[in-house]
TIRO-2110 file (N, C-alpha, C; in Angstrom, 1 decimal):
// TIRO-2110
-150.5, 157.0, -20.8, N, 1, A
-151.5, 156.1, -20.2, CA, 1, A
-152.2, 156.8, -19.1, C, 1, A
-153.4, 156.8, -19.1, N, 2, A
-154.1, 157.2, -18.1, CA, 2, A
-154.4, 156.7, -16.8, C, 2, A
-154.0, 157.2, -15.9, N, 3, A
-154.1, 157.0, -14.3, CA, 3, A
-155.2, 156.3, -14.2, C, 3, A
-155.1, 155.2, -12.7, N, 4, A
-156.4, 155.0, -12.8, CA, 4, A
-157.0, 155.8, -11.4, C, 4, A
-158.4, 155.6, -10.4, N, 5, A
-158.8, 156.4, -10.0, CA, 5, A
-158.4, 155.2, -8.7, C, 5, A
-157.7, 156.0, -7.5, N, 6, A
-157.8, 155.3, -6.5, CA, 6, A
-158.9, 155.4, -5.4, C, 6, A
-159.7, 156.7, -5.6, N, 7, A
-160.3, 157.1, -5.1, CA, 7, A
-161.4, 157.8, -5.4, C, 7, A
-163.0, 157.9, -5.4, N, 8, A
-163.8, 158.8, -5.9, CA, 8, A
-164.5, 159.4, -5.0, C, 8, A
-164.5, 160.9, -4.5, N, 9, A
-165.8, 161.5, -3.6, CA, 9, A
-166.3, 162.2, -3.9, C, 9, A
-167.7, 162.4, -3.6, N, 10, A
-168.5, 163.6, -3.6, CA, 10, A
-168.9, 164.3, -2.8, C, 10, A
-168.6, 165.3, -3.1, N, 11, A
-168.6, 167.0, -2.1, CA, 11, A
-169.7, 167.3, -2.6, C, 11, A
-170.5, 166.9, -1.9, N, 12, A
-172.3, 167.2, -2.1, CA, 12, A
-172.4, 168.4, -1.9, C, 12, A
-172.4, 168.7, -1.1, N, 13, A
-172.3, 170.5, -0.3, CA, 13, A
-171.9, 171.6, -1.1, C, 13, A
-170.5, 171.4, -1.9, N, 14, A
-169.7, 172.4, -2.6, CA, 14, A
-170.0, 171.7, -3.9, C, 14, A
-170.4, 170.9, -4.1, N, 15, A
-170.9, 170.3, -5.4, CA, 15, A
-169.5, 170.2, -6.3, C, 15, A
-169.1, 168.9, -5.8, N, 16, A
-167.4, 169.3, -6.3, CA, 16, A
-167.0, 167.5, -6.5, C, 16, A
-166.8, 166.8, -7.6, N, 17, A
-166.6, 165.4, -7.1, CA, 17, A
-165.1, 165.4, -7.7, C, 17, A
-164.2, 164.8, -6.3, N, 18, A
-162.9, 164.6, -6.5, CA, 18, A
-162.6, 163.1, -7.1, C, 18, A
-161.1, 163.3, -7.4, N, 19, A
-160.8, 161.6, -7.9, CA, 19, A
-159.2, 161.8, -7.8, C, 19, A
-159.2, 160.9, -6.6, N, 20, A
-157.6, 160.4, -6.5, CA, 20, A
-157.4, 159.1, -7.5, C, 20, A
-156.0, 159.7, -8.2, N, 21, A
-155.4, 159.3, -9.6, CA, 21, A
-154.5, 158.1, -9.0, C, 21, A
-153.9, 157.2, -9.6, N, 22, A
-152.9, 156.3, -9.3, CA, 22, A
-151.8, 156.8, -9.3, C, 22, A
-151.7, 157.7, -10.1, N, 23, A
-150.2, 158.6, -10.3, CA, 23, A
-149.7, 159.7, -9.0, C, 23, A
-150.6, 159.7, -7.9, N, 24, A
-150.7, 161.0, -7.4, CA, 24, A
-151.8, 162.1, -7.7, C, 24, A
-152.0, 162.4, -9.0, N, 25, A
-152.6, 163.8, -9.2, CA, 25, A
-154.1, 163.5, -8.6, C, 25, A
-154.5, 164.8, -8.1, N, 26, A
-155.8, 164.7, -7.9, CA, 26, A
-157.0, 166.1, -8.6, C, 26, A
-158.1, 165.1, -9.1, N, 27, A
-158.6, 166.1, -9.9, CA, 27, A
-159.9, 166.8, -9.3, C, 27, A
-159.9, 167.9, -9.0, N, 28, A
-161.6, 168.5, -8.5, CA, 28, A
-162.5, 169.0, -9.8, C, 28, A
-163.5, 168.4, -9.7, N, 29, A
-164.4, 168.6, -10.6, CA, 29, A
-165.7, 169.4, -10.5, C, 29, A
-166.1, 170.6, -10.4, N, 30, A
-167.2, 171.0, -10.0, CA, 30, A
-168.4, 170.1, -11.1, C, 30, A
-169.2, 169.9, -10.4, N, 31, A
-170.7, 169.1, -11.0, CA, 31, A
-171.1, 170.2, -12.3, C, 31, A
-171.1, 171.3, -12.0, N, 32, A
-171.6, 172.2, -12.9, CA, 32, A
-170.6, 171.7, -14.4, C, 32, A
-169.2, 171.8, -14.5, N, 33, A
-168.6, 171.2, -15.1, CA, 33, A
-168.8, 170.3, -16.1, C, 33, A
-169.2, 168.9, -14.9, N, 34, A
-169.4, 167.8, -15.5, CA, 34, A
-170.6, 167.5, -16.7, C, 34, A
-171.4, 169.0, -15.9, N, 35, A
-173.0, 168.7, -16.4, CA, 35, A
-172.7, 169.3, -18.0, C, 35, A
-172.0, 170.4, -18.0, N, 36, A
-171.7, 171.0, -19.2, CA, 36, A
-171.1, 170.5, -20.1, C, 36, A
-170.3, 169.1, -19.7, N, 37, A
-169.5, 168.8, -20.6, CA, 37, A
-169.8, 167.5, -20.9, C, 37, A
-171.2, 167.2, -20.9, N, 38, A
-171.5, 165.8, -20.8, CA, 38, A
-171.6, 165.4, -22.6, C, 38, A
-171.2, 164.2, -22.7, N, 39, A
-171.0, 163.9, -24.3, CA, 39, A
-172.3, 162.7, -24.4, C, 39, A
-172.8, 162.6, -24.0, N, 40, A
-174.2, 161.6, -24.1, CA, 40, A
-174.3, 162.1, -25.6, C, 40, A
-175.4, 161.5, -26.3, N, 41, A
-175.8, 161.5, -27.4, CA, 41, A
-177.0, 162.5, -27.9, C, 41, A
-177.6, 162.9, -26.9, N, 42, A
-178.6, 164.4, -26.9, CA, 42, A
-177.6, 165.5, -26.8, C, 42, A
-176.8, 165.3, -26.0, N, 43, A
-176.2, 166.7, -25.6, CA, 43, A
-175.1, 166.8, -27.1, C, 43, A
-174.4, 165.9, -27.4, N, 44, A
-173.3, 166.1, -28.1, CA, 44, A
-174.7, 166.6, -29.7, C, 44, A
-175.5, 165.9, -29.6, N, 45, A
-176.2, 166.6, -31.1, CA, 45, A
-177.0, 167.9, -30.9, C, 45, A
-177.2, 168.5, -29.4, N, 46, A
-177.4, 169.7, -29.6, CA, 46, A
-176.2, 170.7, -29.4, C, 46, A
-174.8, 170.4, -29.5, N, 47, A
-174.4, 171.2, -29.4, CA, 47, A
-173.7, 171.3, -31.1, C, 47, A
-174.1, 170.2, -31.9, N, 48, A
-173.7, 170.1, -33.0, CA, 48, A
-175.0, 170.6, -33.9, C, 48, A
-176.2, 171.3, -33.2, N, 49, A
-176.7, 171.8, -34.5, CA, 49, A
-176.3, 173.2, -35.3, C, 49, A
-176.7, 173.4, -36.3, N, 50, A
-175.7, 174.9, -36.5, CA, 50, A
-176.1, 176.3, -36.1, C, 50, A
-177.4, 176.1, -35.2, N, 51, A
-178.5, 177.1, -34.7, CA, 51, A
-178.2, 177.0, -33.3, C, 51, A
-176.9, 176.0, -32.5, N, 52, A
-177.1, 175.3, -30.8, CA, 52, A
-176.5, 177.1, -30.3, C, 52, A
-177.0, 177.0, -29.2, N, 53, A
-177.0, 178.2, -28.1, CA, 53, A
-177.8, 177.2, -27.1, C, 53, A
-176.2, 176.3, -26.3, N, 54, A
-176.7, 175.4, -25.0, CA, 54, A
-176.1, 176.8, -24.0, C, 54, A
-177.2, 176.6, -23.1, N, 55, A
-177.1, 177.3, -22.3, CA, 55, A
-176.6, 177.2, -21.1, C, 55, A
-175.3, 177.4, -20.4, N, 56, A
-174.8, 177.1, -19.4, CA, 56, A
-175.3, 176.3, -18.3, C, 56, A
-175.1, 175.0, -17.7, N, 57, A
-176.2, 174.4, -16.6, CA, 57, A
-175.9, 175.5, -15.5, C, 57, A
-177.2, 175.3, -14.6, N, 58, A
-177.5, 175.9, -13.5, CA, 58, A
-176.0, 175.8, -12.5, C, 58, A
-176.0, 176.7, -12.1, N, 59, A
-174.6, 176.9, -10.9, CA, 59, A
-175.2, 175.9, -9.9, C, 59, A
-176.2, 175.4, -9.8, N, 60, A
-176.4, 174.7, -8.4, CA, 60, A
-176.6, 173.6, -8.5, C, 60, A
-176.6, 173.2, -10.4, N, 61, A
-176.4, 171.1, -10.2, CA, 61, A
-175.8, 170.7, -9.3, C, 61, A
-176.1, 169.2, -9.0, N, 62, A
-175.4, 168.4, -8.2, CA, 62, A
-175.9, 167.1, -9.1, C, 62, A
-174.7, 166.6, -8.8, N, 63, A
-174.8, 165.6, -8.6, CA, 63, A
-176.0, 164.3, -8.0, C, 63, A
-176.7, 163.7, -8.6, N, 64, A
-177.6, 162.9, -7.4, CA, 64, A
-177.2, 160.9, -7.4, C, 64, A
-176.7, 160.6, -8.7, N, 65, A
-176.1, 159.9, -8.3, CA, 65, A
-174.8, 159.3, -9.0, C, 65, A
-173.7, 158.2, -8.7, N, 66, A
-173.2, 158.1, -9.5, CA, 66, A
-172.7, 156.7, -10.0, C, 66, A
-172.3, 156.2, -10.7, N, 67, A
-172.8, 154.7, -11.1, CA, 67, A
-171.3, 154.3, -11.6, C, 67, A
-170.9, 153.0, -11.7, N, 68, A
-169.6, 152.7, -12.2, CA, 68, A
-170.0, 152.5, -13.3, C, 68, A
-169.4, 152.4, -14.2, N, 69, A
-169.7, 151.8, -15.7, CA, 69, A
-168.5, 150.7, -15.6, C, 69, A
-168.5, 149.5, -15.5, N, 70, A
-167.5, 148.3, -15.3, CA, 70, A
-166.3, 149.0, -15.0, C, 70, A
-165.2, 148.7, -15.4, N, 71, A
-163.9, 149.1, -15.5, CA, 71, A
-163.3, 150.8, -16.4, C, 71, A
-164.7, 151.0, -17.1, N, 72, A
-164.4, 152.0, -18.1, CA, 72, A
-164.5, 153.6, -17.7, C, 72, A
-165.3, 153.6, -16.6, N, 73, A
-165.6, 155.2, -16.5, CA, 73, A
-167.1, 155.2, -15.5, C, 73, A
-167.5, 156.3, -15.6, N, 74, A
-169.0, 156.7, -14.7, CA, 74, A
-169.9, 156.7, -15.3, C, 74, A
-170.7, 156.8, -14.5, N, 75, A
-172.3, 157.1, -15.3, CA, 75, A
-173.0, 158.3, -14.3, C, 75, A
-172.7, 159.3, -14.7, N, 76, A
-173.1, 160.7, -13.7, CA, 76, A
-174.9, 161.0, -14.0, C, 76, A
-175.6, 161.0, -12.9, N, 77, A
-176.8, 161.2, -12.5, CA, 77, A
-176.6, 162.8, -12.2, C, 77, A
-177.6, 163.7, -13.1, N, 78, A
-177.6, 165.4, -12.1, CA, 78, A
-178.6, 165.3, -12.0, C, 78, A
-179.3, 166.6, -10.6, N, 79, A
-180.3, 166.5, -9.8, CA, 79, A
-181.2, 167.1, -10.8, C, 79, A
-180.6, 167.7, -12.2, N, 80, A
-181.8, 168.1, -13.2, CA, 80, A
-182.5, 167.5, -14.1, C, 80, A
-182.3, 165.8, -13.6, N, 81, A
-183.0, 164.7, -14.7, CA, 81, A
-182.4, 164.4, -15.3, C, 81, A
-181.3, 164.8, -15.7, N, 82, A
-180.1, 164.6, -16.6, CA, 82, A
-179.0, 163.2, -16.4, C, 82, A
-179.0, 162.1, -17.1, N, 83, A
-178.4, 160.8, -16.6, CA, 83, A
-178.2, 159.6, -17.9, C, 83, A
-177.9, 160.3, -18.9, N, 84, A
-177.6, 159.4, -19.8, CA, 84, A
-175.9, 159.8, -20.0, C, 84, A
-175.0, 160.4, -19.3, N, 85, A
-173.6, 160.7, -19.8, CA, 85, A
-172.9, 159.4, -18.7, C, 85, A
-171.9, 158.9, -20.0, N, 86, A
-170.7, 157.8, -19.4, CA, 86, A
-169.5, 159.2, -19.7, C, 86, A
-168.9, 158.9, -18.8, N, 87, A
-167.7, 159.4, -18.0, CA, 87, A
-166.5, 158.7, -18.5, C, 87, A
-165.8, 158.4, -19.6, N, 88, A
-164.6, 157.2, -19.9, CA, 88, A
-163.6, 158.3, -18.3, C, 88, A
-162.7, 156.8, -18.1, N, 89, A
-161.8, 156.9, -17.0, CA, 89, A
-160.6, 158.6, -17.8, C, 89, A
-160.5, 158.4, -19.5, N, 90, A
-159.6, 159.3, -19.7, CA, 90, A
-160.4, 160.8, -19.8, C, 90, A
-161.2, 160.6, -20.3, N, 91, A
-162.3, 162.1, -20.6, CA, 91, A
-162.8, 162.2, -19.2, C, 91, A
-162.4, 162.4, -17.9, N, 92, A
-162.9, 162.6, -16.5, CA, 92, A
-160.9, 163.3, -16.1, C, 92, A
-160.0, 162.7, -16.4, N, 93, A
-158.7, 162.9, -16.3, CA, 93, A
-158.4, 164.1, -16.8, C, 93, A
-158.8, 164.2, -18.2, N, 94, A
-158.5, 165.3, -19.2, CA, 94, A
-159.6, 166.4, -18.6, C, 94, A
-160.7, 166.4, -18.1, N, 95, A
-161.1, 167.3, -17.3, CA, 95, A
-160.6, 167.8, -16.3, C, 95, A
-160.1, 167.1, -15.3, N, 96, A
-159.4, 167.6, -14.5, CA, 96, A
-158.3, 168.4, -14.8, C, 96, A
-157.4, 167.7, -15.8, N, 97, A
-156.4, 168.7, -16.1, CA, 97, A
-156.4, 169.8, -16.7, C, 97, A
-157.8, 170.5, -17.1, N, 98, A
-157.8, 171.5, -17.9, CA, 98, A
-158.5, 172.5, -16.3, C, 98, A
-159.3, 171.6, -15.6, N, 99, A
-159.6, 172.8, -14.7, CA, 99, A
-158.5, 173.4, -13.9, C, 99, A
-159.0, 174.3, -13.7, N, 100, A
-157.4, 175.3, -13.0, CA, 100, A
-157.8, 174.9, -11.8, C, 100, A
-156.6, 174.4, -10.4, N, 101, A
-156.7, 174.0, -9.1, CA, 101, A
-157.3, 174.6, -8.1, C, 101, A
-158.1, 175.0, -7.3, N, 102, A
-158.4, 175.8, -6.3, CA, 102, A
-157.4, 176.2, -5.0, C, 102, A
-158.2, 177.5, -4.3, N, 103, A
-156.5, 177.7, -3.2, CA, 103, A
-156.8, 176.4, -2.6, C, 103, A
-156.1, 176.1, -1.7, N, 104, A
-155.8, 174.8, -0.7, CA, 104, A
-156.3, 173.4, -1.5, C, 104, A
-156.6, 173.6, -2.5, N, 105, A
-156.4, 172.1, -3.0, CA, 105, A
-155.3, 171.6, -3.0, C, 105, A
END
């Protein structure tokens, strides 16, 4: 079962949005990240064409805003116009746990 989020911040600055878990764990997410991994319905069919070469987002997204979606997950806003990706509470979890931790995190 997936944790839920006791906590969400954005590290506007280092472009980094954390989320304290119910379990303990805590996940840091760089924006760049999120932007790349976003499953919206444009992104998920260009990366499904058989010609796709998506090209890495810019190192300096951010984040601009971010929206609850009821009980289920996010709705991530990037500063590059980019704002149709829902966030489920477990595909935001499973991100974190694949990113490797930073020092002093």
């Amino acid at each position: 079962m997936t944790p839920w989020p006791d906590a969400i911040t954005d590290h506007a600055a280092s472009g980094v949005l954390e989320i304290r878990w119910s379990g303990g764990e805590v996940s840091r997410l760089p924006h760049r990240l999120l932007r790349a991994n976003c499953r919206c319905a444009g992104c998920e069919q260009q990366r499904r064409r058989p010609d796709a070469t998506v090209p890495p987002p810019d190192p300096a997204v951010r984040l601009h805003a971010i929206h609850p979606v009821g009980d289920r997950g996010l709705n991530l806003v990037f500063d590059d116009g980019h704002g149709r990706g829902i966030f489920p509470w477990p595909y935001l979890h499973e991100l974190g746990a694949r990113e490797v931790p930073q020092p002093g995190s």
